[in-house]
N, C-alpha and C positions, 0 to 999 in steps of 0.2 A: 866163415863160420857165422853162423846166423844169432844174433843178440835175444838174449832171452826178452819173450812178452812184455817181463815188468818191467824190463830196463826201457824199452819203449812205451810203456806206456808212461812209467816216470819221467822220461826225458820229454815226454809231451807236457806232460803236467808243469814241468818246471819251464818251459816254455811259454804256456799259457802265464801260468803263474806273473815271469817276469812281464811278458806283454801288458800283463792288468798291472803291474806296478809302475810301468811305464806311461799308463794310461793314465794311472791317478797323477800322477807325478805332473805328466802335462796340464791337466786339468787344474788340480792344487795352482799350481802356476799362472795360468789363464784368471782363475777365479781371483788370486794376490794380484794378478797387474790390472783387472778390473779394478777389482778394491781401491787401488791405490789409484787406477786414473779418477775413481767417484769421486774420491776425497777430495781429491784437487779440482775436480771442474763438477762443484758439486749444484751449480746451473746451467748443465749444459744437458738441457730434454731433446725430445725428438719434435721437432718442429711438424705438428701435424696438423697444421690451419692454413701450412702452406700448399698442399697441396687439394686443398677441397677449396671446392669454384666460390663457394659462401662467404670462405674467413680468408682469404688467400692474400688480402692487405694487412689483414692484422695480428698483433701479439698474441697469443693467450696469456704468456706469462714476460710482464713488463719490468718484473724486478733488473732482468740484465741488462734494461736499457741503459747506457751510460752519456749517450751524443745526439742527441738530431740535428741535423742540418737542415737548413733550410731554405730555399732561394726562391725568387718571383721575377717575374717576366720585368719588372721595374730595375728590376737590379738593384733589390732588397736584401742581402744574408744575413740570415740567426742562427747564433751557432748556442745554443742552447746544452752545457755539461753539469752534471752530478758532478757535486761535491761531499755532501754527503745524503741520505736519504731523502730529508726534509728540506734540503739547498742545494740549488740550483744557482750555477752564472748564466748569463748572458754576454754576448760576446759580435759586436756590430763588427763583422768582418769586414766592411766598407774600409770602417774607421778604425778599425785594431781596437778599438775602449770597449772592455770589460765593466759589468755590472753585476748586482746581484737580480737574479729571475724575478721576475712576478710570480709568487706563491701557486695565486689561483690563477696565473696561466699556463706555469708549467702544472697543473693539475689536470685541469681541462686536455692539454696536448696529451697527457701520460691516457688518460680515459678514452681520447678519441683512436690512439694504434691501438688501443685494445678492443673495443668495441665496434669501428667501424665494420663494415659488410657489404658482397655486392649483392645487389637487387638481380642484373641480366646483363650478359654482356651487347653491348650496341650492335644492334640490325646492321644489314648493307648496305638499306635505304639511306641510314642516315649518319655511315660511316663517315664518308667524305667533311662532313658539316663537325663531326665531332672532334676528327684530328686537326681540322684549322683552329678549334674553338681552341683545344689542347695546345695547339701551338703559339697561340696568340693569347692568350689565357690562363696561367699555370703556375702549381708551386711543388717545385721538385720539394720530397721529402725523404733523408738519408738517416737513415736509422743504424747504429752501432753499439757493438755492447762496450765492457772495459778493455777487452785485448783487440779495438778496434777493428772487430768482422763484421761485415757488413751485415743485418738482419731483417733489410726492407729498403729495397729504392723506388721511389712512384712518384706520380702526378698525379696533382689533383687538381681538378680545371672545374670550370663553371656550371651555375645548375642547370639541367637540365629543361627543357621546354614545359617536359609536364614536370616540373616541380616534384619529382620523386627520391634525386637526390644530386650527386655533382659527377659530371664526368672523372677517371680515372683510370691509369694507367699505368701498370709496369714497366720499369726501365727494361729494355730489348724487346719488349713485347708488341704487336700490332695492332693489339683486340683492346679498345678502350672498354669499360664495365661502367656503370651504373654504381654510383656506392652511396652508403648512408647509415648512419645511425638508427637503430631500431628504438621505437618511442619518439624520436625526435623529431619533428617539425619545424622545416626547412634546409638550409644550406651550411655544408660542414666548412664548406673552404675558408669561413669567416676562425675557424678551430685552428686553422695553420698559419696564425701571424706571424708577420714576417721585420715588420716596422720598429721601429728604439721603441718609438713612445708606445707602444704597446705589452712591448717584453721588459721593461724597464720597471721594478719597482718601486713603489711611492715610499716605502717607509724610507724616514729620514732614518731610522734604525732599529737594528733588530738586535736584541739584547739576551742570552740567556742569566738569568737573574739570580740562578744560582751562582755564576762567577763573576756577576759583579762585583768590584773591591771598590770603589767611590764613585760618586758622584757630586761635582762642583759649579752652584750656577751664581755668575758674579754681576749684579745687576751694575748697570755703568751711569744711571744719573744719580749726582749729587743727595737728593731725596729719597731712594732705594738703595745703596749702599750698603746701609747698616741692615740689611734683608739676607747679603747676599752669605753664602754659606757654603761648608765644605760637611759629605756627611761619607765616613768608610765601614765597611764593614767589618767587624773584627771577628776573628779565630773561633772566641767563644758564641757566635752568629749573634750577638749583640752588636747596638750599631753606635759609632761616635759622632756627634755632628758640633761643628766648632764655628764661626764667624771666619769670614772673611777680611772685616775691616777691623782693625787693632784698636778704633777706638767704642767698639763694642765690647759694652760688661758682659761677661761669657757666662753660659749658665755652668755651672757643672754637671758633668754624663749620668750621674747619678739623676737627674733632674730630666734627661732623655726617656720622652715618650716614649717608648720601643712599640707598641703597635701605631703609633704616626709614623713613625721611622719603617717598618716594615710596608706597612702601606704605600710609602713613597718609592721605596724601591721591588716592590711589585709593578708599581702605574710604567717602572722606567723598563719594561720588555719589549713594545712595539710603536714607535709614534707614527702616523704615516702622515702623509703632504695631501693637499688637495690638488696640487697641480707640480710639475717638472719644470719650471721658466729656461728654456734657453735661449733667450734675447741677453746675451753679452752686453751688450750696453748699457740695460738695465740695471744690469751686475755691477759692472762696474762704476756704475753711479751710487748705486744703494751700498756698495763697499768703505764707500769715502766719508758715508758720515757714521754718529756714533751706534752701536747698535744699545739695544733695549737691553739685554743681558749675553754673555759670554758663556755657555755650554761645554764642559768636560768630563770626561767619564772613561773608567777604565774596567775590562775587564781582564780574566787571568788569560784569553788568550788573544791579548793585543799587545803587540811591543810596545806600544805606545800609547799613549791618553788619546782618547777621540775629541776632537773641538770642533764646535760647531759656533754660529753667531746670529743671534736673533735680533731683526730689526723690525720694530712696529709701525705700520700701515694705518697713521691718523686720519680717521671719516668725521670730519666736523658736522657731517650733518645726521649721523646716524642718530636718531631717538626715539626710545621707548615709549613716548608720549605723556609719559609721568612726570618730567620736568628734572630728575635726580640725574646731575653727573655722576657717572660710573665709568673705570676700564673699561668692563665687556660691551657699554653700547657707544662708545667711541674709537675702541681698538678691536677688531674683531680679525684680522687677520693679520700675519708677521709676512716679511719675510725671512729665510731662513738658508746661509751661508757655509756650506763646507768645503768646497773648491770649484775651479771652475765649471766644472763638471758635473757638482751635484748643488745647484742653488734650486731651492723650493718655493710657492707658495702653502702657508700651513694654517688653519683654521685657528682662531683661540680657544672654542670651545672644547678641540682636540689638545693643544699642546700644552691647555693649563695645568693641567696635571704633574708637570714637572717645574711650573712656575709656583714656587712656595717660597714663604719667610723663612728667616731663620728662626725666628717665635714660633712658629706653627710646629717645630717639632717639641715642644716642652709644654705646649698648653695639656691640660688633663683629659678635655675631650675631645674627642675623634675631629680630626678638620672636614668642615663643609663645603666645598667648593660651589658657591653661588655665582648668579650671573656679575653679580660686581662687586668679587671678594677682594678685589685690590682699585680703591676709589681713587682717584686723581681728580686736582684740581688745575695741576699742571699743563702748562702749555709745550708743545717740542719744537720751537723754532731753532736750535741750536741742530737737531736731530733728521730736522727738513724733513718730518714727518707731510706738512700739506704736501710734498713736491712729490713724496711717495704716495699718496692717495693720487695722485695726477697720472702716477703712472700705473697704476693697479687699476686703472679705468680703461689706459691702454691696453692692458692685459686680457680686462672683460671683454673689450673690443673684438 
């Protein structure tokens, strides 16, 4: 017996019907487990600089870099990691010691995988000449993001004859290219250091000043003493600054400048060194005797007080010509001690800023910092200051 029309054609319908609700169904689905992978890997784009001949070395989008590596035919490794956006370590895989990065060098490296470009990939003529050059010549560069995938491996080898830009190459690849920065003139390969003392940076410290909780500098001769001071910050962002030496009449907090006081501890966010000294012997000589002042300071996130120890580099023949003894044109550079590891040469002109009295936060107006705000008539034989200008000549050397 044959089914009536409508029941046919209703049974199609509800066929139709369910197929579409199946369709959504799947779809609904698809579009939730997109959603959800976005949210989770919400930088993860389509690399599309990798396949055009132009960009095909570099980033467009540098935020998920998280690692570079970096190696040279010397048998140099920089292992260069995000820490957090604006911090970088450095990390001498020779020697296992960790650093904090050079600011403006992991800057530079972040702008050059993003900007680099190839000009042409190398002739036949002059393939031969380019793979030796590459082979004798080169700095493997390993690019990773945070879930450590790879996102660029190359070389980059030496410039090129016409000065266009540096050889370079893809890891597994045969075709070296031409690359270079657009606007830029000359050689990038100088962009991918590889060395300590290149990626190593000079600040003896880098301070966020909102979480500083004190700051304490304890001068150690006899005649500076009563200078030396401790100053914290307190809750209600008012600041307390107290003596160090007990036979100093204390001012009362009431009596604290608070714009001196603020001022001092704005100056303490960044000090940098003029130079890195790693002559160990040096060190260890300049250790044994007294230093010039004792350095501490803590912020909210350090387990512990940072110390550091300044010792002054006496130039008996430094002068201004005006005949006036002064600090600044007899001590103009410190040495500067925080372990083996990080001993500095630092400028006076730089590190005065944290060299203040303990009077200078109670006077009424603003402190001046001139060239010879703290005069001496003092001699440092005790402190072997000449024996330290002896050897800061070796250093010039």
């Amino acid at each position: 017996m044959e089914k009536p029309l409508s029941k046919i054609i209703g049974g199609k319908k509800s066929v139709l019907i369910m197929g579409r609700i199946i369709v959504l169904v799947v779809l609904f689905c698809g579009l939730g487990t997109f959603a959800f992978w976005k949210m989770n890997n919400p930088n993860m784009e389509k690399d599309t600089y990798a396949g055009n001949l132009h960009t095909m070395f570099a980033l467009n989008n540098i935020d998920p870099i998280n690692r570079v590596f970096l190696t040279d035919r010397s048998g140099n490794q920089a292992l260069i990691e995000r820490v957090e956006d604006l911090n970088w370590t450095y990390t001498n895989k020779v020697t296992g010691k960790k650093y904090r990065a050079n600011p403006s060098a992991v800057y530079t490296l972040l702008q050059t995988l993003q900007k680099i470009r190839t000009r042409e990939p190398i002739n036949s003529a002059a393939m031969d000449n380019a793979v030796k050059s590459l082979a004798a010549k080169s700095t493997k560069v390993e690019i990773y993001d945070k879930d450590q995938n790879k996102l660029r491996v190359y070389y980059v080898g030496a410039m090129t004859n016409g000065g266009t830009g540096n050889l370079a190459i893809m890891e597994g690849s045969d075709q070296p290219y031409v690359a270079y920065i657009p606007n830029f003139q000359g050689t990038i390969g100088t962009r991918f250091i590889t060395t300590e003392a290149d990626w190593r940076d000079k600040a003896i410290f880098r301070n966020d000043i909102n979480k500083l909780e004190f700051i304490q500098v304890d001068y150690q001769a006899p005649s500076q003493r009563t200078q030396s001071f401790k100053i914290s910050k307190l809750n209600s962002g008012k600041f307390n600054v107290e003596p160090l030496n007990a036979e100093v009449e204390a001012f009362t907090q009431e009596q604290v400048n608070q714009d001196n006081a603020s001022t001092y501890f704005e100056d303490f966010d960044v000090i940098a060194a003029e130079q890195i000294i790693y002559d160990k012997n040096l060190r260890d000589t300049t250790i044994t005797t007294t230093p010039f002042a004792v350095v501490s300071y803590k912020a909210s996130y350090h387990n512990e007080p940072q110390v550091f120890r300044i010792y002054s580099i006496y130039n008996p023949s430094a002068d201004r010509g005006d005949g006036e003894a002064g600090h600044r044109q007899k001590i103009q550079r410190y040495f500067v001690d925080i372990n083996e590891d990080n001993f500095f040469l630092a400028q006076h002109i730089v590190i005065r800023s944290m060299l203040w009295g303990y009077n200078f936060f109670f006077q009424r107006e603003a402190v001046q910092l001139r060239e010879d705000e703290a005069t001496t008539k003092q001699s440092f034989p005790e402190n072997k200051e000449r024996d330290r200008n002896q050897q800061f000549k070796v250093i010039q050397e």
